[in-house]
N, C-alpha and C positions, 0 to 999 in steps of 0.2 A: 537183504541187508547184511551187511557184515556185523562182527560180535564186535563191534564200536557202538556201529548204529544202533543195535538191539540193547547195548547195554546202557544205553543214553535213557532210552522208551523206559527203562525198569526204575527211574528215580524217584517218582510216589511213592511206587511198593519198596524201596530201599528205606524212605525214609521213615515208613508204617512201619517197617520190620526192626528199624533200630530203636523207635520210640517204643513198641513193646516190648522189647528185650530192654530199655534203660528202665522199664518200669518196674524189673523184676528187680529186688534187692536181693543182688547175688552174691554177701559179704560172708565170706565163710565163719560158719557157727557149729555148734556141740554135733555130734552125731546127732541121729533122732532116728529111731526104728516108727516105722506106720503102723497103723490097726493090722495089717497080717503080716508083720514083721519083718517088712523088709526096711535095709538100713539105709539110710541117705547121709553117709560118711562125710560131707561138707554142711550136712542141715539143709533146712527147707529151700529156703531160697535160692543158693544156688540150682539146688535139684531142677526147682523150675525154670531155672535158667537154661538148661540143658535141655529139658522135654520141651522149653521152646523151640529153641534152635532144630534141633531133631525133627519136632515136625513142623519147621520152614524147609528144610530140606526133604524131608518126606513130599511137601506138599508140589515140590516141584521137578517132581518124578527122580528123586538120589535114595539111593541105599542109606538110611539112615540108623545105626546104630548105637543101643547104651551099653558102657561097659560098666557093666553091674552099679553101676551109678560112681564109679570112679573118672569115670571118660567116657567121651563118646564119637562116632567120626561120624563122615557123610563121604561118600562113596560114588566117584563116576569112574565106571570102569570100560575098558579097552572090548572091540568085537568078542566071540569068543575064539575067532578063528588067528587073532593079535595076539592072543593072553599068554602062551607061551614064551611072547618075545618082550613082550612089554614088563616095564620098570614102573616103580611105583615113587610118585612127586605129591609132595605131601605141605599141606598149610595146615601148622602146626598154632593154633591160636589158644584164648582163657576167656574163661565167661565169669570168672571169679572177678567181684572186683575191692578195692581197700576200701574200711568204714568211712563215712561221709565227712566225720568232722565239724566243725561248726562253720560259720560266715558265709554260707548261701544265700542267693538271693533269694532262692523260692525252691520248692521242692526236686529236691537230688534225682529225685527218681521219677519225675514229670519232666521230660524232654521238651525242651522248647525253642523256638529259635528266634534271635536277635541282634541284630547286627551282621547279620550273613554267619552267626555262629550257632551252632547247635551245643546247647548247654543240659550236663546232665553228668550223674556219675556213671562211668563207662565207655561215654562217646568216645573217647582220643584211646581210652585204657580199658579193654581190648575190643569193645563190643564195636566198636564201629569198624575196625579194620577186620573183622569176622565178617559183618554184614558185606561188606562191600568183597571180599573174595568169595562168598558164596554168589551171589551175582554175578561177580567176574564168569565164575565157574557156566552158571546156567547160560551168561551167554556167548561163552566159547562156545559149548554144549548144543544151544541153537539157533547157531550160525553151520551145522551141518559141519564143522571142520571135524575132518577122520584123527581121532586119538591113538596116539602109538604107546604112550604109557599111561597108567590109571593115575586119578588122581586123587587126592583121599583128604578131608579136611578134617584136621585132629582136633576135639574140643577139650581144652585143658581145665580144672576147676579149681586148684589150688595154689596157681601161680606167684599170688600175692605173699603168700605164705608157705611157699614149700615145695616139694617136687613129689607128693604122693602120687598124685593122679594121674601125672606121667609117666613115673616108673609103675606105675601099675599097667598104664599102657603098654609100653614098652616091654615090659617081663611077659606081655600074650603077644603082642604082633611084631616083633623086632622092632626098627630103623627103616625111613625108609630110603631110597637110592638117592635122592635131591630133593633138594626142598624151600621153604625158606619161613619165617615166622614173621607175622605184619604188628609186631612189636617194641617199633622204635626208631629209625631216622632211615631216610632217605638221603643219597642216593643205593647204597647198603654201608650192614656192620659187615667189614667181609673177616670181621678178626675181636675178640672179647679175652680180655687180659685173665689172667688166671687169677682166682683167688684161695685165699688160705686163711683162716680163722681160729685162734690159737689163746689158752691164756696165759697169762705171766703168771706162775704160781709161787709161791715160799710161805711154808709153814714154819711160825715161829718157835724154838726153842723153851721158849722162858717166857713169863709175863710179868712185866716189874707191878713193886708194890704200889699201895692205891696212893701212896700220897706224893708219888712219884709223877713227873711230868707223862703223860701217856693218849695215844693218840687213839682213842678208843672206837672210832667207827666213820668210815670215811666211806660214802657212797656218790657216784657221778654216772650221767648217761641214761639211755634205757635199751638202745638195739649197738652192736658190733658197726654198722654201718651208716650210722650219724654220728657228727660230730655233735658232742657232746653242748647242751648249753649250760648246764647248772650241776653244779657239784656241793656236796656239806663235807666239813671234817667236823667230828667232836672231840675237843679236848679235854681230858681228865686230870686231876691231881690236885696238889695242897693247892688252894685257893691265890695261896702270895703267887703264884705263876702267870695267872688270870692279865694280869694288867701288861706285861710284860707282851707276850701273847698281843692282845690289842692293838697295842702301838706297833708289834710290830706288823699289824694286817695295814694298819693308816697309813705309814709310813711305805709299805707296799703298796698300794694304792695310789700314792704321790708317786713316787717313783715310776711306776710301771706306767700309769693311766688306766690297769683293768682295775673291773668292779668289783672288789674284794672286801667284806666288813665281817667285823665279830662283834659278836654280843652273848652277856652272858645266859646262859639254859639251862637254869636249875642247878646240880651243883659241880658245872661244869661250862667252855665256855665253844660257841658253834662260829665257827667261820666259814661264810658263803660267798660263794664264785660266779657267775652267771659271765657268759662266754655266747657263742653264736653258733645257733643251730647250723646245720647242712648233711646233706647228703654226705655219706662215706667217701663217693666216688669222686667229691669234688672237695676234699676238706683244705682249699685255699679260699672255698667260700664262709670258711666259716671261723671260730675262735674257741680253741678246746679247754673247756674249763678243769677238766682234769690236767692238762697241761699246766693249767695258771696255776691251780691245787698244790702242785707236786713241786714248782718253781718254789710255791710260798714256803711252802709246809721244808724245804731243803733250806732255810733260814732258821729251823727251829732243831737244840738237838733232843729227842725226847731219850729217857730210859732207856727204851729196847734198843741197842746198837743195829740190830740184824733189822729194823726200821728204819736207820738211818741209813744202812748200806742199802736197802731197797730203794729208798726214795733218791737217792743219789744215784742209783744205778741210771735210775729211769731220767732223770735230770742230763747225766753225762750221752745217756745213747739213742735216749729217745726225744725227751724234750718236746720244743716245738717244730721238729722236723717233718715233712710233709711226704720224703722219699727214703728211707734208710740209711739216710746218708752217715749216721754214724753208730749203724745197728746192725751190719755186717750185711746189707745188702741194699746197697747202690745199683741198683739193675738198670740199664734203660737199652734201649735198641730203637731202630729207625720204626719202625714200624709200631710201636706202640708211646714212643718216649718215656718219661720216669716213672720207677715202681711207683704206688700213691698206699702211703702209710697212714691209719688213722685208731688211736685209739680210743675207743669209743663207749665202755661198760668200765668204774670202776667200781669194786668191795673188797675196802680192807678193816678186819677187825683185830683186838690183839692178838688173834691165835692164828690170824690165814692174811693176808695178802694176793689180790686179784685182780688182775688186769684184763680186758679179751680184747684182742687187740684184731683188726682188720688190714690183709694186705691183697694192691690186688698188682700181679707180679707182670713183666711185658712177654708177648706171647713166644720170643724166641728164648725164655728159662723154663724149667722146672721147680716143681714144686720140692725136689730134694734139694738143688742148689742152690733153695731158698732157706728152708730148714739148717743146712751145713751152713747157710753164713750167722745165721741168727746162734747157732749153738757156738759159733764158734768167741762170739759175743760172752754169752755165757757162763763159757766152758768154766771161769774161777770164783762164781757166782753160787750159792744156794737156789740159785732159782730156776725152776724149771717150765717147759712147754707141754702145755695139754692140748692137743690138736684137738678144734672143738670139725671143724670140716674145711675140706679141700675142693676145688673146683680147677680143673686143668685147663688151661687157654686154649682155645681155638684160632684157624689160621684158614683161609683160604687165600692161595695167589689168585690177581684180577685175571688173569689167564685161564683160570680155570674154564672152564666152557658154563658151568653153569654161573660162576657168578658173570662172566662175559653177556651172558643172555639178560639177566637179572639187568646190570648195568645199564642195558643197550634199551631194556621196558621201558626203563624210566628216562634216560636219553629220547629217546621217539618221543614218548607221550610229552616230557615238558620242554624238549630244545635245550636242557642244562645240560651243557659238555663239562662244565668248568669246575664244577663240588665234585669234592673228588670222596671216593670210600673211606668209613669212619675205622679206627679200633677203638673201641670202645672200655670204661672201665665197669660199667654193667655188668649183667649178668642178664640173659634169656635163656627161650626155650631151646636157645640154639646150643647151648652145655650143655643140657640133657638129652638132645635126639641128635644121633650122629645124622651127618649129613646134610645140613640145612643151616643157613646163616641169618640172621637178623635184615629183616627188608619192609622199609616204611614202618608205619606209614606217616610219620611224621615228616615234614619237611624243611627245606634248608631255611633257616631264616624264621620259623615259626616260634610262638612263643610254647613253651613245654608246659600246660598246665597239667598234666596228670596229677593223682593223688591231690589234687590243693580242692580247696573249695572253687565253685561256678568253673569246674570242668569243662572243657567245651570242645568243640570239632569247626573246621571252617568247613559248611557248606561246598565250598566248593573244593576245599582239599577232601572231603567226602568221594564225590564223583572221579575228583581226578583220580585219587589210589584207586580207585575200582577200574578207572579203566587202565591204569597200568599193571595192575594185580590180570586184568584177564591179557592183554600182551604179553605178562610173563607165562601165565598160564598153557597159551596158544604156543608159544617159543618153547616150551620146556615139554610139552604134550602132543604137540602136531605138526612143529616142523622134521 
């Protein structure tokens, strides 16, 4: 049989092996050291998540190893009489996955299938496109085809939340020559916008007196890369202010159409926002309530002047602009289209002012000619940028041989000539390990449940990325 055939015959055991690993709650938690001390730096759960995987690939004759409980691969490597010549191609995946949340139908962590869908946290986000490239793997592997480079499967555990357990990898085994990560759309990402994460900072001078109009704590948001849904402001001072204030939140409210009320809060008065979640990467899905906030609140003038320059700053440059268009950085290029601006965390109190604002920039700028347009904004401003982190864009041309190869798996196995390669404004493991681009396993047309509650996998888009993860395999290993 060919590794088609073979990897057809392996679809029980694929789908035994994804319902035990969605059984493991692999949400990252506190450290925990064991009875003889050793550390499980993600917690328990993931851990087990790993000595599972490890020994599915142990059990199916791979080199499988932990790295110190940071990481772990699984290992097919080249004759030894090849090893000299041979390059190392790497499936760089996560066994971490995000907390459940509520609105399930039945147990997150009890895989089950329904509707030709397999439901479970994991299945779509990562653990199913893991299982089915280990597969791929064993059955290039025995189908007898001779390997001219090793091929190495990265287990990531801290994806959801951060790049430790990669750069941990990566600080022992380098990078490896090609690769690709089965975390996110087909037919590939061959490109992921850069990002940059930064806050608007101004410490205030002076704080006016109490019986003075004053804007005493304004909180919105809770991550840099959602759009914010709900924001408060709380107003302080002599009480004859109070009413004032009100009408003019009603009156914004009429005007506008967003959902904006105040009421009074002991001896002070709170006005609340609610706007529309979303994702950072997509904030035309969504309604920033910090926006509405700062819209409202540039109708009132309070005591602190250097408050009202803030808030007017952010009204004149930022606003509800979705691309930089008036923040010194209008970026856009064929290959990615417009930079996408979102601000997403606000805390202002009388003494500090704080914004973290989220950009994620098109892959032909940089990350300084991004900074020089924003300071140039600025430059006659008290306010300054505190670079919270950086992430540089990535780029392959479709010419490249191995995205060509990639292209052409997924071309063969489904007949789709016509979806053409994403750039993306995401972020994967493809920012972190040079050399390897974002491939699957999601596909065109599909609905994206990850992270939501009743997670699911299509049954058959299961099988299918398996067998085109082992065509890429075959193409990047043994032609």
């Amino acid at each position: 049989m060919n590794y088609l055939e073979i990897l057809d015959s392996y679809r029980d055991d694929m789908l035994r092996t994804l319902k035990d690993s969605v059984a493991i709650p692999s949400v990252k938690a506190d450290p925990v050291k064991t009875a003889d001390g050793e550390l499980l730096p993600f917690g328990r759960g993931v851990h087990d998540s790993l000595m599972h995987m490890l020994g599915v690939g142990a059990s199916m004759g791979f080199e499988s190893h932990n790295v110190d409980n940071y990481a772990g691969y699984i290992d097919h490597k080249v004759s030894e009489d090849k090893a000299s010549e041979a390059g190392t191609v790497a499936i760089v995946g996560h066994l971490d996955v995000v907390p459940t949340g509520t609105g399930w139908s039945r147990d997150p962590f009890e895989m089950y299938e329904k509707d030709g869908y397999l439901f479970g946290r994991g299945t779509a986000d990562d653990k199913g496109p893991v299982v089915a490239s280990l597969y791929a793997l064993k059955a290039v592997r025995e189908s007898g085809a001779e390997f001219k480079n090793n091929l190495r499967i990265i287990l990531g555990l801290d994806e959801e939340t951060g790049d430790v357990s990669i750069d941990y990898y990566t600080d022992r085994y380098g990078h490896p020559d090609m690769g690709f990560t089965p975390d996110g759309d087909f037919p590939i990402v061959n490109g992921e916008m850069g990002i940059m994460v930064f806050d608007l900072a101004q410490k205030f001078s002076s704080v006016p007196a109490k019986e003075d109009l004053r804007l005493t704590k304004l909180t919105g948001g809770v991550a840099h890369n959602a759009v914010p849904a709900d924001a408060k402001a709380v107003i302080a001072g002599d009480s004859k202010y109070f009413d004032a204030v009100a009408e003019k939140a009603k009156l914004y409210a009429a005007e506008t159409g967003y959902d904006v009320k105040a009421r009074k809060q002991g001896n002070s008065i709170a006005v609340e926002v609610k706007g529309k979640a979303a994702h950072g990467a997509h904030p035309e899905l969504g309604l920033n309530a910090i926006s509405i906030m700062m819209d409202f609140l540039g109708r009132i003038k309070f005591a602190n002047e250097e408050l009202n320059d803030y808030i007017a700053f952010y009204n004149e440059h930022l606003g509800f602009d979705l691309h930089g268009e008036r923040f010194g950085c209008k970026f856009e290029d064929k290959q990615s289209g417009p930079l996408i601006l979102n601000v997403g965390v606000a805390n202002i109190n009388e003494e500090l002012a704080s914004l973290t604002v989220n950009i994620r920039f098109p892959v032909t700028y940089t990350d300084v000619e991004l900074a020089t347009g924003l300071e140039s904004c600025l430059k006659d401003t008290s306010i300054g940028i505190i670079t919270r982190a950086v992430q540089k864009p990535i780029y392959m041309d479709l010419k490249t041989p191995m995205v060509s190869k990639l292209l052409n798996a997924y071309r063969e196995e489904t007949g789709d000539t016509e979806t053409q390669a994403i750039v993306q404004a995401g972020g994967t493991y493809a920012k972190m390990v040079d050399n390897i681009l974002c491939y699957g396993g999601m596909f065109p047309g599909e609905e994206d449940t990850m992270h939501q509650a009743d997670e699911r996998l299509s049954v058959e888009s299961f099988f299918k990325m398996a067998r085109i993860f082992a065509r890429a395999i075959y193409s990047l290993c043994c032609e």
